[in-house]
N, C-alpha and C positions, 0 to 999 in steps of 0.2 A: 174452568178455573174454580178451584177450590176457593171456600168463604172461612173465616178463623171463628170457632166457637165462640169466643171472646173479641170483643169490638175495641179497637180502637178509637180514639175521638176521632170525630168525622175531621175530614182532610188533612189530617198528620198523617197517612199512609204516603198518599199519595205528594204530600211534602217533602216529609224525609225522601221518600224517590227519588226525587230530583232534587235534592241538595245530596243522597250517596252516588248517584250517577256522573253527577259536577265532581263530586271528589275523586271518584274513580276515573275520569279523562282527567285528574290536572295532575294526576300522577304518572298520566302515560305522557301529557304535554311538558311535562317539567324532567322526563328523564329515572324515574324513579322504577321503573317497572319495562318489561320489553312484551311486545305481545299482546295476549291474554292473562301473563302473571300478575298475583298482586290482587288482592278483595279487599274488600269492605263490608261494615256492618254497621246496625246501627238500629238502638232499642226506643219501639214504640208500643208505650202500653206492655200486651200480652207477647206483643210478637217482634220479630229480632228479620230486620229488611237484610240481607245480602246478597251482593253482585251473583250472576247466575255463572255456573260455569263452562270459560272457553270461547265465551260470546264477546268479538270485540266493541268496546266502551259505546264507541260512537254509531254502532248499532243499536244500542237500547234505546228504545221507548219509554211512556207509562203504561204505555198497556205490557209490559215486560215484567212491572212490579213482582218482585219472586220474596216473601216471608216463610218463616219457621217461627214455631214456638220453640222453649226452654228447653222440648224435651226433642228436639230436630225434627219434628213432621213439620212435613210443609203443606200450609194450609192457605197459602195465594200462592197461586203462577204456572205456567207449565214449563217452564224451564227447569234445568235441573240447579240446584244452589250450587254455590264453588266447590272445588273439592275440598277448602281446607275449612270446613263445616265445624270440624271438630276445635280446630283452634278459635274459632271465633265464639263458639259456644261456650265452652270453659273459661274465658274471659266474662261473658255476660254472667255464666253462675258465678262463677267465684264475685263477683262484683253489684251487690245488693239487686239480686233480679228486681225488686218491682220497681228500680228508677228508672224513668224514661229519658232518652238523649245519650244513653252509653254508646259509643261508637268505638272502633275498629280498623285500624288502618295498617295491610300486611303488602308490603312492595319487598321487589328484589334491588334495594337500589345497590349500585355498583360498589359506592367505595366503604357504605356500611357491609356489604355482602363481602368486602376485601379483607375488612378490621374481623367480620366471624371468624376467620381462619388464621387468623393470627394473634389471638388472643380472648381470653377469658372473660375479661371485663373491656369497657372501652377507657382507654386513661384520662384521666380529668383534666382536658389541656384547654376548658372552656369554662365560664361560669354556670352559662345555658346548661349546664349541668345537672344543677340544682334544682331546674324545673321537671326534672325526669326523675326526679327522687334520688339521685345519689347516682353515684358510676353507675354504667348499663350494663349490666350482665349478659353473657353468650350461653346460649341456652344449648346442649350438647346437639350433634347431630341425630335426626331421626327422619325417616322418609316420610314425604308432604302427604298431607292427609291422612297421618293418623293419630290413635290415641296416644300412642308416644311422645308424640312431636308434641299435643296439645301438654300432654304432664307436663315434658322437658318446658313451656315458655314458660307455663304456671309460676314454676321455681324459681324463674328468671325472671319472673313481672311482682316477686312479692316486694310490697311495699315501694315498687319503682311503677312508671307510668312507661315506660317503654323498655324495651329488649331486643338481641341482635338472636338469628335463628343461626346457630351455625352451617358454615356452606350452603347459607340458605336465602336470608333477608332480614326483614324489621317488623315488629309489630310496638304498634304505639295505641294509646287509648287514651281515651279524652272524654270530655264530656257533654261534647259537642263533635259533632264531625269535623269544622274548622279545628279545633284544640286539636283532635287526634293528626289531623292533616301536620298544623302546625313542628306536633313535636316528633314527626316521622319527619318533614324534610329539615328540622333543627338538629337531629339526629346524623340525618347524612353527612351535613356540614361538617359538624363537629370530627365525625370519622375522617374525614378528606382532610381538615386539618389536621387531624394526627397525622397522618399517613404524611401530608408535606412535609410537617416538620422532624419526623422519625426516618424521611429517608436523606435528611443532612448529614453524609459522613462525618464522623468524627464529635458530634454531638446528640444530644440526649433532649428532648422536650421537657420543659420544665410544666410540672403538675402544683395542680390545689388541693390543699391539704382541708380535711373535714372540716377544719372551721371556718375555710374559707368558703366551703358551698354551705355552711351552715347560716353564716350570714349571707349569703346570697337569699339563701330561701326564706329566710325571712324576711329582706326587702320584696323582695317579690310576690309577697301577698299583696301589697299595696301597691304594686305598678298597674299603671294606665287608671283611668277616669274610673271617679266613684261611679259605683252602680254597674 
């Protein structure tokens, strides 16, 4: 096992471990992902934890811990990282590298994976909306695992906190692995009710108009307990 030039504080490695490994089985337990699809990430310190690639969930370990620095060498683990390295990394740069707690959550879930291919944006048929930063953009198609694919979410995660991959999945980011978890399966939701109420013949889902996720997101600074 490779050691990181740069140290982390002592037992936040090996912490986040096992809170991305919990988040990566509660996306295979809740339906979000099939297989070995679907990683995770999640920044500590100098170095950036992500799921290893092809390895099913509930076989990892901590002795499996698998990190990459900023610039994709990997300096713990002998696994190999996921293959879509590149999308989780372009996320961490683009998003003030030396914070720590940035995470990463990219599942194939079904019926956001349904809304990629039928459209651009996802339509505002929810208020939860507004925690995503605005309608969710669909980021064009590009094959998994490359720099493409990583440009095309970029464009699709500016100033939003989540995005749809076309014919592809979700990528959600948080600032916590919980937040990133959160607003990947608030995400599916929302897609699933579009899609109920858009296959009602004869009618049309009625949407929220900017002012109304505008007030949304401002109440929702102040939802749930001070502190």
């Amino acid at each position: 096992m490779t050691e990181p030039t740069v140290r982390a504080p002592d037992g936040a490695l090996e912490h986040t471990w096992r809170q991305l490994v919990e988040t990566a089985r509660r996306t295979a337990a809740e339906g979000l992902v099939v297989g070995t699809s679907g990683n995770v990430s999640a920044r500590v310190g100098p170095l950036i934890l992500v799921t290893p690639s092809g390895v099913p969930y509930d076989r990892l370990t901590e002795r499996d811990l698998t990190a990459v620095d900023l610039g994709g060498r990997q300096v713990i683990g002998e696994l190999r990282p996921t293959s879509e390295l590149p999308l989780h990394l372009a996320v961490h740069r683009s998003r003030d590298g030396s914070r720590d707690g940035l995470a990463v959550v990219h599942t194939h879930a079904a019926h956001a994976t349904a809304v990629s291919t039928l459209v651009t944006e996802v339509p505002p048929v929810h208020y939860m909306t507004a925690d995503l930063g605005g309608p969710v953009r669909v980021a064009p198609y590009a094959v998994y695992g490359s720099d493409e694919l990583a440009r095309n979410m970029l464009t699709a995660l500016l100033d939003r906190e989540a995005c749809l991959l076309g014919n592809h999945g979700t990528v959600a980011v948080g600032a916590t692995l919980e937040q990133a978890y959160d607003r990947t399966a608030q995400l599916e939701w929302m897609c699933r009710v579009w899609l109920l109420a858009a296959s009602v013949p004869g009618l049309a889902p009625r949407l929220l108009t900017r002012d109304q996720l505008t007030e949304t997101a401002t109440r929702l600074r102040s939802y749930g307990q001070p502190g």
